[in-house]
C-alpha positions as CSV (number, residue, x, y, z in Angstrom):
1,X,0.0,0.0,0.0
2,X,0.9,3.6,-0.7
3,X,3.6,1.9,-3.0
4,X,4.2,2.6,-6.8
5,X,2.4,-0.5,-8.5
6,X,4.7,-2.2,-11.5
7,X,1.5,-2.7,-13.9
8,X,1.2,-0.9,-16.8
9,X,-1.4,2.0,-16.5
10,X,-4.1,1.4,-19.0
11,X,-5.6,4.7,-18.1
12,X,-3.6,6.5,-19.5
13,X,-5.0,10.8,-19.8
14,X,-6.7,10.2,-22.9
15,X,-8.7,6.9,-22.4
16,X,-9.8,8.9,-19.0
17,X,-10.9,11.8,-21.4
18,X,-12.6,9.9,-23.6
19,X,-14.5,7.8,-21.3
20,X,-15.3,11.2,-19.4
21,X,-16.8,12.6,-22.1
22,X,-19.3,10.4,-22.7
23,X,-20.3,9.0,-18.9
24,X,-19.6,12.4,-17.1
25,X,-16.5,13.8,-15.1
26,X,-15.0,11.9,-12.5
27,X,-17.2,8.5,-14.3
28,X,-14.8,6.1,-16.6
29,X,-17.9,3.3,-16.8
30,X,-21.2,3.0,-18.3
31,X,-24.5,4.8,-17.4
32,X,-22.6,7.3,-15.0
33,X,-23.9,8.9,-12.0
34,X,-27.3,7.5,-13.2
35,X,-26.1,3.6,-13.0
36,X,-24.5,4.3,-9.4
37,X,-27.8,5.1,-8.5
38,X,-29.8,2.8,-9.9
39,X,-26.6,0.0,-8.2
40,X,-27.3,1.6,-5.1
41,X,-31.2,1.7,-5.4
42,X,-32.7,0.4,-2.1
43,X,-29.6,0.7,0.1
44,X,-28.8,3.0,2.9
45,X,-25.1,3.8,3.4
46,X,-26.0,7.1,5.7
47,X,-23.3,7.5,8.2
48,X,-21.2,4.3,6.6
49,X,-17.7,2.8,6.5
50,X,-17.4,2.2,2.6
51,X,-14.4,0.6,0.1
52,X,-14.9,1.4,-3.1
53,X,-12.6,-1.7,-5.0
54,X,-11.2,0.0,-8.4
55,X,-12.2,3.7,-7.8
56,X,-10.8,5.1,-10.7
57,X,-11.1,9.1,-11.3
58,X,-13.3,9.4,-8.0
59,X,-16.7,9.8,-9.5
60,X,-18.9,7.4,-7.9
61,X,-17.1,8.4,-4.6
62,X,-18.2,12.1,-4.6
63,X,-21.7,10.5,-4.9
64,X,-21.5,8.1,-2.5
65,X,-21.2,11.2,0.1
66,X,-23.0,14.0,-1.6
67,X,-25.9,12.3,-2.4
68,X,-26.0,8.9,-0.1
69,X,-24.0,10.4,2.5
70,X,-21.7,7.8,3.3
71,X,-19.4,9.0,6.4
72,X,-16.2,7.9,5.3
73,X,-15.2,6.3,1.7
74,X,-12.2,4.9,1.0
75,X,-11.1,4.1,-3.1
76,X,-8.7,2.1,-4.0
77,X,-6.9,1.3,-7.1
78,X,-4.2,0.0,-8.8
79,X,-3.1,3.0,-11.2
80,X,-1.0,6.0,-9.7
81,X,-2.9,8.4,-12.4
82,X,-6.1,7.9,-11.0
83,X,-5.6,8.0,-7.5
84,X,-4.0,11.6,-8.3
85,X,-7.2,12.8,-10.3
86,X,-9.8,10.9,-7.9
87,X,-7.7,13.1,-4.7
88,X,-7.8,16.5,-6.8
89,X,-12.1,16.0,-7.7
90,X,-11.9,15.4,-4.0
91,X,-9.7,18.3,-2.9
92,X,-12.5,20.5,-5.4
93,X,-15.2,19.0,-4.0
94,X,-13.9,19.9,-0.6
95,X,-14.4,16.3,0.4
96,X,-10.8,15.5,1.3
97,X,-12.5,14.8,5.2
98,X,-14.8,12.3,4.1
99,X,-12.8,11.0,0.7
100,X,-9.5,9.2,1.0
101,X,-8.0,7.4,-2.3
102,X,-5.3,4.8,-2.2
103,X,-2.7,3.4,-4.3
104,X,-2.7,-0.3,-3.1
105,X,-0.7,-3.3,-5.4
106,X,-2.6,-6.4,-7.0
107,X,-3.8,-8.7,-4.0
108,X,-4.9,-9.0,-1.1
109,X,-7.1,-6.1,0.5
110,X,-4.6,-3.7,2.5
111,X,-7.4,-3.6,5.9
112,X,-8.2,-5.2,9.0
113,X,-10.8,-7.6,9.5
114,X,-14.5,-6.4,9.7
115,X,-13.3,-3.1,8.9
116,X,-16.3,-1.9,6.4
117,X,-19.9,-1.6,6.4
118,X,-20.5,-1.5,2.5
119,X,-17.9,-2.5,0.1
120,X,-18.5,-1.0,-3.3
121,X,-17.5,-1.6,-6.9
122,X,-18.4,-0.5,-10.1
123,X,-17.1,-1.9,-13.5
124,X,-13.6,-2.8,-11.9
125,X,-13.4,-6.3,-10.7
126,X,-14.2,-8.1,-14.2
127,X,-10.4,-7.1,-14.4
128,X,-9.2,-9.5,-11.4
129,X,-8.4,-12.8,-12.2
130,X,-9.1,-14.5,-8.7
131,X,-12.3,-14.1,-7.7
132,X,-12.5,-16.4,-5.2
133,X,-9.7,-15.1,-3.3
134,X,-11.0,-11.7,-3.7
135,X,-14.7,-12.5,-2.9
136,X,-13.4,-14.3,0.5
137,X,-11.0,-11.4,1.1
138,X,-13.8,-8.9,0.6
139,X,-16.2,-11.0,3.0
140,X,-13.4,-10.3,5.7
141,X,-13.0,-6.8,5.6
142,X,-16.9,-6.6,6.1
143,X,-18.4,-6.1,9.6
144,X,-21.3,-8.7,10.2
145,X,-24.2,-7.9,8.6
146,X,-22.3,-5.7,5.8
147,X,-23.3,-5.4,2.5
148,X,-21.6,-6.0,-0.9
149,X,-22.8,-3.8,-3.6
150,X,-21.3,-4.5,-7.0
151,X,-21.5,-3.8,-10.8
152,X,-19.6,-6.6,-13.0
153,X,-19.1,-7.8,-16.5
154,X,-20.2,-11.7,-16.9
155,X,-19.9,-13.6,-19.4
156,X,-22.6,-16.0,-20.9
157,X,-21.4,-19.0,-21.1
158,X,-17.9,-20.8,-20.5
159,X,-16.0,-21.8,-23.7
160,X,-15.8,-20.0,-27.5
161,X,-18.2,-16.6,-27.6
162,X,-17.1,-15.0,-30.7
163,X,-18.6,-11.8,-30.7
164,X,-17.4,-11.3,-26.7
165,X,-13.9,-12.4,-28.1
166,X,-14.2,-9.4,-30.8
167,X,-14.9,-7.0,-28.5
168,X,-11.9,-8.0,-26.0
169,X,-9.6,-8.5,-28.6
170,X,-10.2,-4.7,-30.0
171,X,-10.0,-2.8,-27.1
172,X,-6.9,-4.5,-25.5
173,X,-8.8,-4.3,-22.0
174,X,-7.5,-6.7,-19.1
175,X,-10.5,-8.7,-18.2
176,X,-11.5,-11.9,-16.4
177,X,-14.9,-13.0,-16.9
178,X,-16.9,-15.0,-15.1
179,X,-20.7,-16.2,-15.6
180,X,-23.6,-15.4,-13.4
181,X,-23.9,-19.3,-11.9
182,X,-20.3,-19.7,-11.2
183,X,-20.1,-15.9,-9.8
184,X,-23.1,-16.9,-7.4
185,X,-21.2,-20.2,-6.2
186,X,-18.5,-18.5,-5.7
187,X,-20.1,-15.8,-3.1
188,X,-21.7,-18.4,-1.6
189,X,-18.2,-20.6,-0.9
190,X,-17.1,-17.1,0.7
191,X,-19.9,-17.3,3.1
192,X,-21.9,-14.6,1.6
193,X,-26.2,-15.0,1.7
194,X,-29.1,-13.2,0.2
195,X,-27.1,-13.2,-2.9
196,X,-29.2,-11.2,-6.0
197,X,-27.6,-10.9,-9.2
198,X,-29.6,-8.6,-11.5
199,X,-28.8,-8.7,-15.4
200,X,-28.6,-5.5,-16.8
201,X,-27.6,-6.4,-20.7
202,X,-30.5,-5.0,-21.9
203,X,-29.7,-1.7,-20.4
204,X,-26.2,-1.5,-21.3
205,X,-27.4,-2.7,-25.1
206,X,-29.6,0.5,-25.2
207,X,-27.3,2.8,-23.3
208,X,-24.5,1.5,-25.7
209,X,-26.4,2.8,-28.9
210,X,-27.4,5.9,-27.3
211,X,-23.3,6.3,-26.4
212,X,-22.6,5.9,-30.0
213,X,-25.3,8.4,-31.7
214,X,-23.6,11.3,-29.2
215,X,-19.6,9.9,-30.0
216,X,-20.7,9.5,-33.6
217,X,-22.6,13.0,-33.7
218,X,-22.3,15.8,-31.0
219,X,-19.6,14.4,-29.3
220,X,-17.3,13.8,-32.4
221,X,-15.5,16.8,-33.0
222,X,-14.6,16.9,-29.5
223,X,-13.5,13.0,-29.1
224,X,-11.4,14.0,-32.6
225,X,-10.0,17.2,-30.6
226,X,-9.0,15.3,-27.2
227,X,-7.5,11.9,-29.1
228,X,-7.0,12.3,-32.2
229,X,-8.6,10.7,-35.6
230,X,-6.7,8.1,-35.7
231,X,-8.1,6.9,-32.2
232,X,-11.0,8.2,-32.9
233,X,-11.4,5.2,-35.3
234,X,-10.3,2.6,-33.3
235,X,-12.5,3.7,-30.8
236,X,-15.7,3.8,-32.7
237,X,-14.8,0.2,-33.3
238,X,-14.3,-0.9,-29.8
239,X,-17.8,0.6,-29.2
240,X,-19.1,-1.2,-32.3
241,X,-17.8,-4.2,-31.1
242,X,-18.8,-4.1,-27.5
243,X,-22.8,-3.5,-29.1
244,X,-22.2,-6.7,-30.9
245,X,-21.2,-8.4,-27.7
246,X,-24.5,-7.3,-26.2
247,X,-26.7,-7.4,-29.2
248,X,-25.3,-11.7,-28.9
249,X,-25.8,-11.8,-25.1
250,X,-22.6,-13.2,-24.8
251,X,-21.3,-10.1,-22.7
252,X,-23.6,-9.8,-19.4
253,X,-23.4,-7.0,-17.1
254,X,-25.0,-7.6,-13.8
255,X,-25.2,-6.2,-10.2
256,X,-24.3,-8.5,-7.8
257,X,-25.9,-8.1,-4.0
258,X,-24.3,-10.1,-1.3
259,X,-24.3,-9.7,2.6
260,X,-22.1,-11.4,5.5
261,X,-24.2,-12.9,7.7
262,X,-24.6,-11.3,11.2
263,X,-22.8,-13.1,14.1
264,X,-24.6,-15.8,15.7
């Protein structure tokens, strides 16, 4: 923790700007503010410890106080870059007493056990390879009776999905998929109960098209202006290939709900 991780950063200042543009500052995943809400829908976090795994340019953190008034959140990633801008939206937000952001390497969760009251992700975990050591890790950090809120990309089905391949194979994204029934098992090996796992592909298939009209159309000059054409291009076909991925159901983003059972 607080160390310099060795990992190539794949958020690099114009992938953030990119992604910023479409899903609003401080949000590098789908739906923005709006699909932390709808995540969160139902859940009181007033007054709560909360981890946010993967917090990336600090977004969903500034809402997690402002509008669900968490007391303290911490985020933690694995990219130098984003802790930075996640600690400035803080400092502007004047949120620097309720917001803390931490570099912290690959692996096991840097806190004590039964440390959190909510741990939080959005969008981030689909990029670490062990989930069952993270799912059992994350169940320790939790207090009894804590909650685990997440937003994750699942696949449909082990073995060959073409279009899914596509779409991973033109964005160069790290990812490590797993599918809804084997992400359930998994939770409950950890010990978690009252698992829900709502599917949200249909969602993310109509939010993708609406992404594209604006990157194709008002947003285009602008995308051309902060990346260049050249980028430009191979991003329209990332995004092309990600609504094919959807449009297949081969590519299923889900929220998963999980709690840690109360002590007995």
């Amino acid at each position: 923790m607080g160390q310099k991780s060795e990992r190539p950063n794949e958020y690099d200042d114009q992938f953030v700007a990119r992604l910023e543009l479409i899903y609003g500052d401080g949000f590098l995943s789908p739906g923005g503010a709006e699909e932390v809400r709808a995540l969160l829908d139902g859940f009181n976090i007033n007054e709560r410890q909360v981890l946010d795994i993967g917090c990336g340019s600090g977004g969903a953190d500034v809402l997690l106080v402002e509008e669900h008034g968490a007391g303290k959140v911490i985020g933690i990633d694995v990219e130098q870059p984003l802790i930075d801008r996640a600690t400035k939206l803080a400092t502007d937000k004047s949120l620097l007493g309720k917001l803390e952001f931490i570099l912290v390497k690959p692996g096991p969760l840097p806190f004590e056990d039964e440390y959190f009251d909510t741990v939080f992700s959005k969008d981030a975990i689909l990029q670490i390879p062990d989930k069952s050591q993270l799912f059992c890790d994350i169940y320790r950090v939790l207090k009894p009776g804590g909650a685990f809120v997440v937003s994750d990309w699942l696949k449909s089905a082990e073995g060959e999905l073409k279009a899914l391949q596509e779409f991973l194979e033109a964005s160069s994204f790290t990812a490590n998929m797993e599918t809804s029934a084997t992400s359930k098992n998994l939770l409950q090996s950890s010990g978690f109960v009252e698992i829900q796992i709502r599917d949200r592909t249909d969602w993310l298939r109509e939010q993708t098209k609406n992404d594209n009209v604006l990157i194709t159309g008002k947003y285009r000059e602008r995308a051309i202006e902060l990346i260049g054409s050249e980028k430009y291009e191979a991003w329209l076909q990332i995004r092309r290939s990600l609504l094919g991925a959807l449009e297949a159901a081969e590519l299923r983003p889900s929220h998963l709900i999980a709690r840690k059972p109360e002590h007995k």
